[in-house]
N, C-alpha and C positions, 0 to 999 in steps of 0.2 A: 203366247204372251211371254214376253223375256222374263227371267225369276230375278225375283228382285236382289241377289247377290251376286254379283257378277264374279266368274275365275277369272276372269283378264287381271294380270299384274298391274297393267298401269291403271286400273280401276281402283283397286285393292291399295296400292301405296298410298293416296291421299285418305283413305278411310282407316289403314296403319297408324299415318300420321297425327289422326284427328283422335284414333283412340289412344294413344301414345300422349298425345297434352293435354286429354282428360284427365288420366290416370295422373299425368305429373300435378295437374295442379291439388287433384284432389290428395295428393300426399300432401303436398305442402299447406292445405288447410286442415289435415288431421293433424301435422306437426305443429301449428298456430294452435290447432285448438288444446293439443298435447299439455303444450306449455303455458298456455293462460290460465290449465286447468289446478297445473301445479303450480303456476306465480301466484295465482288465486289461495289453494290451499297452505301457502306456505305465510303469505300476507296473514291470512287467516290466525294461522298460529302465533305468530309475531305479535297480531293483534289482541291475542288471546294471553298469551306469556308479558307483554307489558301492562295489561290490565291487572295482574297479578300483584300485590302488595310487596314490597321489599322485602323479603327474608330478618329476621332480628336474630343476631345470637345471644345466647342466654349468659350472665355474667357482667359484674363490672369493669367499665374500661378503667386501665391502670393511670389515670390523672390527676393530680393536685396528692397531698402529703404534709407533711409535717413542714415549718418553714419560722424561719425569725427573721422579723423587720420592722421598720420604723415608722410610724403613722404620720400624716402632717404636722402634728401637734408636736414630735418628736416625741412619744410615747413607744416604749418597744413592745410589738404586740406577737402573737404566735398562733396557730390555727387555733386553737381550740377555746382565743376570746372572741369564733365567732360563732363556737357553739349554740347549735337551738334555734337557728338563723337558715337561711337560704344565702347564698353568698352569688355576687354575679360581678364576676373579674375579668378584667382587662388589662392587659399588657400594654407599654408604650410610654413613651416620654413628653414631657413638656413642650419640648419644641418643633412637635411632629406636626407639617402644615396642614393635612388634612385628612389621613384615614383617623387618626386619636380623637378628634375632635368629631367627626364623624360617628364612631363606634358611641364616644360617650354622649353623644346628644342624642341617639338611637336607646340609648338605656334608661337614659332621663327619660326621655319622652317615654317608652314601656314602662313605665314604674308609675307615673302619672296616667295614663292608660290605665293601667292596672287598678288605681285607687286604694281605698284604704286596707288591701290585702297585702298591698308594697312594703307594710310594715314590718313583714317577715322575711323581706330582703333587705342586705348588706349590698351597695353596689361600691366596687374596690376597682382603685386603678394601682398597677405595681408597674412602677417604674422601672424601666431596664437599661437606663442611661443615669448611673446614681452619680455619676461626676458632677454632673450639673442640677440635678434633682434633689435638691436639699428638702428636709421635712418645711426650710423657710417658702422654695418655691413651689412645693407641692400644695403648701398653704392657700396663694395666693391663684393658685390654678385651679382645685377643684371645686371653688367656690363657683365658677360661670357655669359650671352645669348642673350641679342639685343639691343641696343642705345636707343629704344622708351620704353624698358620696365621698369615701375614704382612699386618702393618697396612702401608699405604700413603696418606702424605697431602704437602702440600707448599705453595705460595704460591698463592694464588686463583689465578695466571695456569696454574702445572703442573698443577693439578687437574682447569682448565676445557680447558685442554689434551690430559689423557691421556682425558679425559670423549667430549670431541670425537672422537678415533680409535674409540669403541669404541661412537659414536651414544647414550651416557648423555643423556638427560634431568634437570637437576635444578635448582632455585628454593626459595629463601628463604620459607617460609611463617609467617608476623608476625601475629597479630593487634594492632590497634589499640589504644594506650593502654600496649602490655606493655613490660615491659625488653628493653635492646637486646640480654642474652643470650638473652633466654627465645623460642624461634622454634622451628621445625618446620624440615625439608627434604623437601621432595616430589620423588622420584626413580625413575628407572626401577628397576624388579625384576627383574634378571634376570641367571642365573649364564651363564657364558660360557666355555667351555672350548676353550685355546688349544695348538696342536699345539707339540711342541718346536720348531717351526722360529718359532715366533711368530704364525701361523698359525691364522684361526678352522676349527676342529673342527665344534662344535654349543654350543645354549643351554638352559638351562633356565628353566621359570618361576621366579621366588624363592623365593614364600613361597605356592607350588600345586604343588609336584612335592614327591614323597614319597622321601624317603630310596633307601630299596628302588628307585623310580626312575630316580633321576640316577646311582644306581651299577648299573645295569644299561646306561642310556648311556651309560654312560665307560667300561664296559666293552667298552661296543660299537666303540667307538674307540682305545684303545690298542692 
């Protein structure tokens, strides 16, 4: 009986051959399984590390400070007539088409949200365009969005001033050719909510947080 491995070379080649792309493939399924096992366990940790809470550092952020300015009423006020209060400030001007009008119908609407605990908030708008912002138009402005809400503007220097304490961004935006009133103000968006002691709280986006929102984190903080 012939044994079943034959020495003939030309026998042997195609059984070479056939163990030859075994072995290949089965590397290349150890190396698939290699790397699924680490994409796997690295997905894993990723998944594991974003489930993880944000980090907090301990300490006050350096925000808002000492400031003198003008109310609607033309009354000159200063932080510390807002003592004892929650303060919740916005930056921006009168004739901003729609993030200012945004922000403050976002704070209106959270303070009625909020209901009768509202009463321990101040909501403040500080104007950073006092050219045109008089306490006459700041009058006639904060009345469309809520009875407690207080205009704040004053001389370029108190503006850039109270701007400064509370890290505001804002600049004169002109196009070329236009009237010297007719301008834009490009400025930071964002609400700011300051403890009764004067004190940054927490912030919100301006004109990207939702009502429902910013009165669930003011909630979270009173």
């Amino acid at each position: 009986m012939p044994g079943l491995v034959s020495d003939d070379p030309e026998t042997l080649r195609p059984m070479k051959r056939s163990v030859q792309r075994i072995a290949f493939y089965l590397g290349v399924a150890l190396l698939i399984g290699a790397g699924f096992m680490a994409g796997r366990d690295m997905l894993s940790r990723a998944g594991w590390q974003a489930a993880l809470p944000l980090s907090r550092t301990e300490g006050t952020a350096s925000i808002g400070g000492p400031f003198t300015l003008v109310d609607h009423t033309g009354k000159t006020v200063t932080e510390t007539d807002f003592r004892d209060r929650f303060m919740l400030i916005y930056f921006g001007f009168t004739y901003c088409p729609d993030a200012c009008p945004t922000a403050l119908t976002a704070m209106a609407e959270a303070l009625d949200i909020i209901g009768p605990a509202a009463n321990r908030i101040v909501p403040v708008f500080i104007s950073v365009d006092p050219e045109r912002d008089t306490p006459e138009q700041l009058n006639m402005y904060v009345r469309h969005f809520h009875p407690s809400l207080i205009g704040l503007t004053g001389s370029a220097e108190q503006v850039a001033a109270a701007a400064k304490t509370f890290r505001v961004y804002y600049a004169k935006v002109k196009e070329e050719g236009s009237d010297d009133d007719d301008y834009a103000m490009d400025h930071t968006s964002i609400v700011y909510l300051m403890g009764p002691d004067g004190k940054f709280r927490t912030h919100f986006s301006g004109h990207a947080t939702s009502p429902e929102t910013m009165a669930a984190g003011i909630l979270g903080v009173l």
